[in-house]
Backbone as XML, in Angstrom:
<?xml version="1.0"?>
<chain id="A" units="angstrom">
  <residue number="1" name="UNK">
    <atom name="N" x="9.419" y="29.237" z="123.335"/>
    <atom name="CA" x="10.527" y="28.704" z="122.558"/>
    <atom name="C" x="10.633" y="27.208" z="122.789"/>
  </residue>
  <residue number="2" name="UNK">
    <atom name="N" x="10.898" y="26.392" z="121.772"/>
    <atom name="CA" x="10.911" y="24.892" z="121.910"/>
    <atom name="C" x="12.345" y="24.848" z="122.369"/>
  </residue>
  <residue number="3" name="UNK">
    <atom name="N" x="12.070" y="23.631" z="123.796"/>
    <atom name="CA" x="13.541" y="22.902" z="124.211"/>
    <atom name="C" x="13.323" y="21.596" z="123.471"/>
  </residue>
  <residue number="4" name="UNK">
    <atom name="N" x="14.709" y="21.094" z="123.717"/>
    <atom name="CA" x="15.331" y="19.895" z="122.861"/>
    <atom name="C" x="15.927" y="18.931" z="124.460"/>
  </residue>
  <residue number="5" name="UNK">
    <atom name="N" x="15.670" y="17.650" z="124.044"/>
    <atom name="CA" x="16.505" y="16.409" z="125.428"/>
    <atom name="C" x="17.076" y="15.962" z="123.950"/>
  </residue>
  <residue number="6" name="UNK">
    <atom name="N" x="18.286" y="15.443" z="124.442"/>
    <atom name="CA" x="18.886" y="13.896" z="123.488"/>
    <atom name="C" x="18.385" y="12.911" z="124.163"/>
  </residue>
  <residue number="7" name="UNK">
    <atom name="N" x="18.078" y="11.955" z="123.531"/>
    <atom name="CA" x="17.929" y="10.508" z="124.232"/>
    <atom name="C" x="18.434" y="9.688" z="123.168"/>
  </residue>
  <residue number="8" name="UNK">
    <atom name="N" x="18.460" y="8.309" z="123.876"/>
    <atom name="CA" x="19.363" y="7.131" z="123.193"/>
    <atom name="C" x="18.162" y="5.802" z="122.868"/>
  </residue>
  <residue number="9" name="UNK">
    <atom name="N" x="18.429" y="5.161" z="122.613"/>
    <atom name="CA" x="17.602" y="3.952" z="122.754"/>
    <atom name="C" x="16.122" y="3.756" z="121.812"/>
  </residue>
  <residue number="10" name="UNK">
    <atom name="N" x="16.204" y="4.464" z="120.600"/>
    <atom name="CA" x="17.216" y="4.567" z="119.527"/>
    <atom name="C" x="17.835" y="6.083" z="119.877"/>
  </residue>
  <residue number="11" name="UNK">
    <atom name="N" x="19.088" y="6.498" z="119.227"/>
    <atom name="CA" x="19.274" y="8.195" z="119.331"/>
    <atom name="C" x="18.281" y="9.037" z="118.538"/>
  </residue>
  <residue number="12" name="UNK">
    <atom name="N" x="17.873" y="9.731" z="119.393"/>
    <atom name="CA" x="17.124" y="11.234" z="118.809"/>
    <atom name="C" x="17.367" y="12.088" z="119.566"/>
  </residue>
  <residue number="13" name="UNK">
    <atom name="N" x="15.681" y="12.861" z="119.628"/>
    <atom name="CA" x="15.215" y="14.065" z="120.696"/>
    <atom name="C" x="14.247" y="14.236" z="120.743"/>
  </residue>
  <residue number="14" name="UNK">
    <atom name="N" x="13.852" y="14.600" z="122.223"/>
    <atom name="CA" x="12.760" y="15.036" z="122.325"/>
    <atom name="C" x="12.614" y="16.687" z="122.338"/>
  </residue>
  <residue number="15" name="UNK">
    <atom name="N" x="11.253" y="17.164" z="121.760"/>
    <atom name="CA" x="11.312" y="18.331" z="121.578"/>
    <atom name="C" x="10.086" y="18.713" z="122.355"/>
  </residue>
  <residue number="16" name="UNK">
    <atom name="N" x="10.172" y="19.886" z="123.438"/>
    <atom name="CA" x="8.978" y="20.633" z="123.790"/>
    <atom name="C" x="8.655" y="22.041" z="123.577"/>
  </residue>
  <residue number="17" name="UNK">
    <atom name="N" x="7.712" y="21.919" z="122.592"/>
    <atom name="CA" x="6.879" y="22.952" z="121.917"/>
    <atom name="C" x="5.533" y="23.174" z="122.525"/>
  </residue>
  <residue number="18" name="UNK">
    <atom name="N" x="5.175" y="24.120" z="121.851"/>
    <atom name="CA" x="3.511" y="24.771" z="122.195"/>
    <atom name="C" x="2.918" y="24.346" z="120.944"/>
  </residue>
  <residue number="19" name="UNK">
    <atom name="N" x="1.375" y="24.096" z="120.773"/>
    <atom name="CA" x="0.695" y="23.708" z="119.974"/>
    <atom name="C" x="0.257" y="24.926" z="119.321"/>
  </residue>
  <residue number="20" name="UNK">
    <atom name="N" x="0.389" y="26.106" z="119.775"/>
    <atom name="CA" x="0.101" y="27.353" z="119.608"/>
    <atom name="C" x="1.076" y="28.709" z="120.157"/>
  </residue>
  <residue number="21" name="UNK">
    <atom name="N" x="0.748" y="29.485" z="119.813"/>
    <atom name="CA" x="1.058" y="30.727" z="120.433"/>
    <atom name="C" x="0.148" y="31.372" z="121.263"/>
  </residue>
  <residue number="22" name="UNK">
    <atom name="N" x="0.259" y="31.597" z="122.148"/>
    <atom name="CA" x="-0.728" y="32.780" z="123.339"/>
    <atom name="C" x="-1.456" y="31.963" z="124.154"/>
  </residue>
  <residue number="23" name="UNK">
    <atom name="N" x="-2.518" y="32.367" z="124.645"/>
    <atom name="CA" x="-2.887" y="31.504" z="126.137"/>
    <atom name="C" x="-3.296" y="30.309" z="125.486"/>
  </residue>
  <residue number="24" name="UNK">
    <atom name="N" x="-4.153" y="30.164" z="124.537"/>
    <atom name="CA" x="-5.128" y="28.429" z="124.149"/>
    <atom name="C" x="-3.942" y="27.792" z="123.412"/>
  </residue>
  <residue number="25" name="UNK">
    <atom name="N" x="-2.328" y="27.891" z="123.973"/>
    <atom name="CA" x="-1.805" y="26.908" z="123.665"/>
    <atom name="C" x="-0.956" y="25.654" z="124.317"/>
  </residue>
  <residue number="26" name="UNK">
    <atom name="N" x="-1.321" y="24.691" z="124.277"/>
    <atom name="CA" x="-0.423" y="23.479" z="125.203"/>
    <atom name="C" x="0.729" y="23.043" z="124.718"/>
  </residue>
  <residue number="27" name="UNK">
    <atom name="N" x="1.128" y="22.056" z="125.945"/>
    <atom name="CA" x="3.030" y="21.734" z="125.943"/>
    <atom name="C" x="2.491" y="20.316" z="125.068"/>
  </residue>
  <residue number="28" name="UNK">
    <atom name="N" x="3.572" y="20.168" z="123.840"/>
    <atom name="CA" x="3.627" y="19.435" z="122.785"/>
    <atom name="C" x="5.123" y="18.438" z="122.958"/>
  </residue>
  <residue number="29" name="UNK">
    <atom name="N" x="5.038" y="17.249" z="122.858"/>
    <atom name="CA" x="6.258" y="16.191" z="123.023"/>
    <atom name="C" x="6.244" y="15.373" z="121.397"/>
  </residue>
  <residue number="30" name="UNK">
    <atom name="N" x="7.590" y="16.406" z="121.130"/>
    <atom name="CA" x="7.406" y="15.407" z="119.934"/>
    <atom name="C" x="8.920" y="14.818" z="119.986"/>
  </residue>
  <residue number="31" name="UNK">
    <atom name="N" x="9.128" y="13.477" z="119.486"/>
    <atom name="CA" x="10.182" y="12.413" z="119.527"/>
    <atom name="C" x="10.612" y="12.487" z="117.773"/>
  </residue>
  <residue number="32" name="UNK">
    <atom name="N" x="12.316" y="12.725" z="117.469"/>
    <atom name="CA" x="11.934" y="13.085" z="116.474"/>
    <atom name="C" x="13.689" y="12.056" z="116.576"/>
  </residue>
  <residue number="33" name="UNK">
    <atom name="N" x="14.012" y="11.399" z="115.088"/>
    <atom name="CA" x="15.244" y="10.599" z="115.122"/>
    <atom name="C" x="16.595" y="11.715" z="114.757"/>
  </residue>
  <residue number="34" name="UNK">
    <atom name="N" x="17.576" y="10.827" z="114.749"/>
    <atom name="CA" x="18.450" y="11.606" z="114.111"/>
    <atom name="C" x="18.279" y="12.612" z="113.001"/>
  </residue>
  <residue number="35" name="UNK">
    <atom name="N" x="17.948" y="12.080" z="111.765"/>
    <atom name="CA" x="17.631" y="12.773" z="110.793"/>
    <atom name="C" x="16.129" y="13.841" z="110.628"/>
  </residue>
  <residue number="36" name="UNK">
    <atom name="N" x="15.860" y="13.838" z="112.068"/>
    <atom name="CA" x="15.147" y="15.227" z="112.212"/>
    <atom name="C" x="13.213" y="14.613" z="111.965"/>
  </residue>
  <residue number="37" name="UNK">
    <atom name="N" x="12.972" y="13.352" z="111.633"/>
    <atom name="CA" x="12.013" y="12.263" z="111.284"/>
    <atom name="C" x="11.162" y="12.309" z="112.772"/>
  </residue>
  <residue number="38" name="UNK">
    <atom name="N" x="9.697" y="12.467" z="112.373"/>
    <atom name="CA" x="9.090" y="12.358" z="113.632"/>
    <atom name="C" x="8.829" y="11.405" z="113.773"/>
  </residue>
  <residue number="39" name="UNK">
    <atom name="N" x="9.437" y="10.836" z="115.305"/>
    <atom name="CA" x="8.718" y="9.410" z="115.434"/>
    <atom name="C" x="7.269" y="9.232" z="116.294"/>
  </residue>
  <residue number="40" name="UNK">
    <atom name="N" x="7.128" y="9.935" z="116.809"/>
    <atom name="CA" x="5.598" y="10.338" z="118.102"/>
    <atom name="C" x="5.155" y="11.736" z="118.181"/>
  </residue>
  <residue number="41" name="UNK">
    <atom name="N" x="4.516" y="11.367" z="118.712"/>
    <atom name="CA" x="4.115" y="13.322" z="119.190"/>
    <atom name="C" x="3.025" y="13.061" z="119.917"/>
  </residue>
  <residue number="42" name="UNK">
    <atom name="N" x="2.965" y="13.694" z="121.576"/>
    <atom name="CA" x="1.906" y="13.623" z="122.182"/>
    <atom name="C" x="1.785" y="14.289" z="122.706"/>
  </residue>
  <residue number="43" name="UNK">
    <atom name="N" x="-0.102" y="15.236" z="122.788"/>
    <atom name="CA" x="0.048" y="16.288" z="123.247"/>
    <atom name="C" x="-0.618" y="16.343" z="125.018"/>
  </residue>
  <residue number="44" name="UNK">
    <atom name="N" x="0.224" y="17.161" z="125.636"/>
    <atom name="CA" x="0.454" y="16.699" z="127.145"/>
    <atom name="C" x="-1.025" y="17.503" z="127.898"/>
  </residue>
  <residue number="45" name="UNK">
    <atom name="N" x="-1.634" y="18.407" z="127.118"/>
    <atom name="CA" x="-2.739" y="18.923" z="127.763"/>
    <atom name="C" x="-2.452" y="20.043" z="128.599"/>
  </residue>
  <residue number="46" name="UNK">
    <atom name="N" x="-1.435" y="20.643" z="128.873"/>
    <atom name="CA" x="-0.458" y="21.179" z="129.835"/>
    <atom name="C" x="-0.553" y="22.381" z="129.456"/>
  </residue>
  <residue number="47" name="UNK">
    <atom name="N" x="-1.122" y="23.559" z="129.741"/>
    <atom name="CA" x="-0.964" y="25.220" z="128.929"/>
    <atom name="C" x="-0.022" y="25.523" z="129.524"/>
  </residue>
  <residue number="48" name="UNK">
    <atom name="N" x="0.584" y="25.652" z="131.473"/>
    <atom name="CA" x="1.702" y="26.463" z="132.054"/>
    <atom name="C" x="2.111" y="24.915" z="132.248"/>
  </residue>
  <residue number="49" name="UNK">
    <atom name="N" x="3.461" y="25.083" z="132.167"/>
    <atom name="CA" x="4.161" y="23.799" z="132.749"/>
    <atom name="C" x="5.006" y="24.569" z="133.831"/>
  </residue>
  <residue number="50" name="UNK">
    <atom name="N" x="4.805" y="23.954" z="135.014"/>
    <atom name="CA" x="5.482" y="24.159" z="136.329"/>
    <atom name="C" x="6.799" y="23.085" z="136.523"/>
  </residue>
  <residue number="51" name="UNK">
    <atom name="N" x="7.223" y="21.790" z="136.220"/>
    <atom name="CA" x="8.425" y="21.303" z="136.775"/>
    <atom name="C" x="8.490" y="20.649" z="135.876"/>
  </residue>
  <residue number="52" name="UNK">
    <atom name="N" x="9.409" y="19.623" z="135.562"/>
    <atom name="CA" x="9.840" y="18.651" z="134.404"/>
    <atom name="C" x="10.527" y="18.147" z="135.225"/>
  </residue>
  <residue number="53" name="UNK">
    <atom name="N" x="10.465" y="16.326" z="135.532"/>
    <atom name="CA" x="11.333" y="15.676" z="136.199"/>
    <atom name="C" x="11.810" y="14.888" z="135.406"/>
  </residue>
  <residue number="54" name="UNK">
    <atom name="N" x="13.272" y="14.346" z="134.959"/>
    <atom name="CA" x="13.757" y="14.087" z="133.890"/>
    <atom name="C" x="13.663" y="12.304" z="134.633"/>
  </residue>
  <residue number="55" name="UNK">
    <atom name="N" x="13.758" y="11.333" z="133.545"/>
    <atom name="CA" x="13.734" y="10.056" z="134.481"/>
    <atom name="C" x="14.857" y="9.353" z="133.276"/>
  </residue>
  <residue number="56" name="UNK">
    <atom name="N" x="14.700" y="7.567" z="133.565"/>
    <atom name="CA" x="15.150" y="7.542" z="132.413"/>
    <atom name="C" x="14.647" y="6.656" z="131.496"/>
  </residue>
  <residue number="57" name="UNK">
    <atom name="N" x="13.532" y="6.251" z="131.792"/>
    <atom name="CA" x="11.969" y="5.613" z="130.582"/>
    <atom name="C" x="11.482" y="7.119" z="130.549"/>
  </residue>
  <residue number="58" name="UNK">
    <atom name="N" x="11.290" y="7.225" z="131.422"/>
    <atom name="CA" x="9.614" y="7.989" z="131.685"/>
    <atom name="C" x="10.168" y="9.556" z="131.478"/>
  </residue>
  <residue number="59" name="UNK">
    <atom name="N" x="9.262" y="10.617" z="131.670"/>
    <atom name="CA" x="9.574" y="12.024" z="131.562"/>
    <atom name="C" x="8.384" y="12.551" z="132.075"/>
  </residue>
  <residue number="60" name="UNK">
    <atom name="N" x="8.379" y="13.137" z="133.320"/>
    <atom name="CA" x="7.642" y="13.841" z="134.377"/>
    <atom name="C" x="6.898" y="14.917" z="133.832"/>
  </residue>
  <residue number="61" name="UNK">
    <atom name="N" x="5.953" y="15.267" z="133.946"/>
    <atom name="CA" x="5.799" y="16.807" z="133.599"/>
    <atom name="C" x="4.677" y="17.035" z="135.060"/>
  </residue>
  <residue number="62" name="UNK">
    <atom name="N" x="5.116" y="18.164" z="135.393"/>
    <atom name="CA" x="3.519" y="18.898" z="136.076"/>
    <atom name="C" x="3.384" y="20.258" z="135.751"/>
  </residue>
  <residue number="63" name="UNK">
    <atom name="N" x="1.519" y="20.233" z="135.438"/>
    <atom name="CA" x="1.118" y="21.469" z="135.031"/>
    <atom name="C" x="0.562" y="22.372" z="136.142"/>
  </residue>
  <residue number="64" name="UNK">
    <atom name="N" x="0.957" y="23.552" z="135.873"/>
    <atom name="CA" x="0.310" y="24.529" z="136.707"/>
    <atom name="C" x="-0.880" y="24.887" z="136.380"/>
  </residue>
  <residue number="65" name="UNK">
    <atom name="N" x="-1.535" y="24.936" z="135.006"/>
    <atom name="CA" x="-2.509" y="25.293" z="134.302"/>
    <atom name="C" x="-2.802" y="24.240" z="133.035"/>
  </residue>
  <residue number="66" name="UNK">
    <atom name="N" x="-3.594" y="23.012" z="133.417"/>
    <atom name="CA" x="-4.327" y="22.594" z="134.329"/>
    <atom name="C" x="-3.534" y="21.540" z="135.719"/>
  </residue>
  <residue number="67" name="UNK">
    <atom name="N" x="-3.950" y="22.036" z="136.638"/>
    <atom name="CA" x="-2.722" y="21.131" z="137.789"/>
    <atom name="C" x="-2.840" y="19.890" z="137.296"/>
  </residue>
  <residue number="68" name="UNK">
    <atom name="N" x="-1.880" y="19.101" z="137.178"/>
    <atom name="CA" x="-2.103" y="17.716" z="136.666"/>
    <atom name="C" x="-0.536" y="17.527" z="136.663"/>
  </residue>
  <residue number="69" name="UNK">
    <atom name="N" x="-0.421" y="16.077" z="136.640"/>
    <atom name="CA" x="1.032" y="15.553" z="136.435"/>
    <atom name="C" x="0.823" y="14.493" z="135.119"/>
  </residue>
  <residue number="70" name="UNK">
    <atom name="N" x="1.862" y="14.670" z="134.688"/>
    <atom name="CA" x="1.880" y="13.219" z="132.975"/>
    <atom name="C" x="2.972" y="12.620" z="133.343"/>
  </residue>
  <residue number="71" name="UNK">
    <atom name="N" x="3.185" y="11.571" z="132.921"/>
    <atom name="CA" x="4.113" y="10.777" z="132.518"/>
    <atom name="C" x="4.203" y="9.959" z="131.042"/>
  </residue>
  <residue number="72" name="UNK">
    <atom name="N" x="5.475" y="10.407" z="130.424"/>
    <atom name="CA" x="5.580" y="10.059" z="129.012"/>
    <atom name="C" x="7.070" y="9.251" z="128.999"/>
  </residue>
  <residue number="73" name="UNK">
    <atom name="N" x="6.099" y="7.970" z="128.167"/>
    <atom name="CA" x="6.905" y="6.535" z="128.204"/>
    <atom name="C" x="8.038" y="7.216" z="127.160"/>
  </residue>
  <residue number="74" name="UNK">
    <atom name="N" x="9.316" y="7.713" z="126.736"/>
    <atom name="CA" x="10.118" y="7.971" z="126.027"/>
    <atom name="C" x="10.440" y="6.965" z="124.828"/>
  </residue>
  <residue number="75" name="UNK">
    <atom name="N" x="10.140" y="6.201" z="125.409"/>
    <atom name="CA" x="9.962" y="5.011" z="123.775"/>
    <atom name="C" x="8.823" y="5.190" z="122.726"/>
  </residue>
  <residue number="76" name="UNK">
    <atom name="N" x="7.587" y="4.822" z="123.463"/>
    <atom name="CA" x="7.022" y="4.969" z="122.397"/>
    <atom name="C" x="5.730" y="6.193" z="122.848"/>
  </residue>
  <residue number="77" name="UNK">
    <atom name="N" x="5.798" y="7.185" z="123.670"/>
    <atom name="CA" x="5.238" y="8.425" z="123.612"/>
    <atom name="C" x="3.394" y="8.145" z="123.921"/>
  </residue>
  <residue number="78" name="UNK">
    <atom name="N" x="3.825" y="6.435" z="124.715"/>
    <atom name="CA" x="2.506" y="6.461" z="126.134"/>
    <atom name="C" x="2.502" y="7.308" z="126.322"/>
  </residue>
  <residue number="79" name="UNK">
    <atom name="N" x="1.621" y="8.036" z="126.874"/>
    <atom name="CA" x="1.179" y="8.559" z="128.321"/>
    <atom name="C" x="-0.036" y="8.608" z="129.356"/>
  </residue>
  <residue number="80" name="UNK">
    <atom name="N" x="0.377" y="8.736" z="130.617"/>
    <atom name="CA" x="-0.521" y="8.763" z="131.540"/>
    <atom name="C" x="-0.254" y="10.147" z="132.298"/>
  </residue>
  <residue number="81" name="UNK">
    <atom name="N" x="-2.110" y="10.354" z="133.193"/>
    <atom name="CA" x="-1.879" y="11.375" z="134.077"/>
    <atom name="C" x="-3.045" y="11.021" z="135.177"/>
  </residue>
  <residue number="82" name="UNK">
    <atom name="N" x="-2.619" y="12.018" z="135.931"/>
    <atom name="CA" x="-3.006" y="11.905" z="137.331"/>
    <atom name="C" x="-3.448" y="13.587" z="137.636"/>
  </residue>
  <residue number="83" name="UNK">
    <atom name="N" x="-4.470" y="13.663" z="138.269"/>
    <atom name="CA" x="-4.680" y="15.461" z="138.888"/>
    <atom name="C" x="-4.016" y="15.132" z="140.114"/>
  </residue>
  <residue number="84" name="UNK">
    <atom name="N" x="-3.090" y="16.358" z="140.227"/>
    <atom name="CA" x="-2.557" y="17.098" z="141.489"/>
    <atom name="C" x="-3.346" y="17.884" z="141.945"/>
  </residue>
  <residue number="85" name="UNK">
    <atom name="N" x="-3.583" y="18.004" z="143.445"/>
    <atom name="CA" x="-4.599" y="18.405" z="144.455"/>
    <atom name="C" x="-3.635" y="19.591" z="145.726"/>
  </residue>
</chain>
């Protein structure tokens, strides 16, 4: 099931979805405005997501499947990652 964040700076939301249904599918970040308008979408590579650390640029993710951590710039839907060991 897709969750929803509000964010400000401009106001929207972020939305996390699956790119799919069933195992071959990953965690999806899409940035979408008020009027429901996508502004980004980046896909995190992430099939199990284990934690979400909320920040307030950035937005944490770590995967359980593939272990890895992202970080997604909330403005404009950078991201970087790093493998967890």
């Amino acid at each position: 099931a897709a969750k929803r964040l509000r964010l400000d700076g401009p106001p929207g939301y972020l939305v996390m979805h699956q790119s799919r249904l069933g195992a071959d599918g990953v965690m999806l970040l899409t940035r979408v405005d008020m009027a429901g308008k996508k502004v980004w979408e980046v896909n995190t590579g992430i099939a199990k997501l284990d934690q979400v650390l909320p920040g307030g640029r950035y937005l944490g993710l770590i995967g359980e499947t593939p272990r890895s951590m992202v970080a997604v710039d909330l403005r404009d839907g950078r991201m970087s990652e790093a493998p967890v060991y």
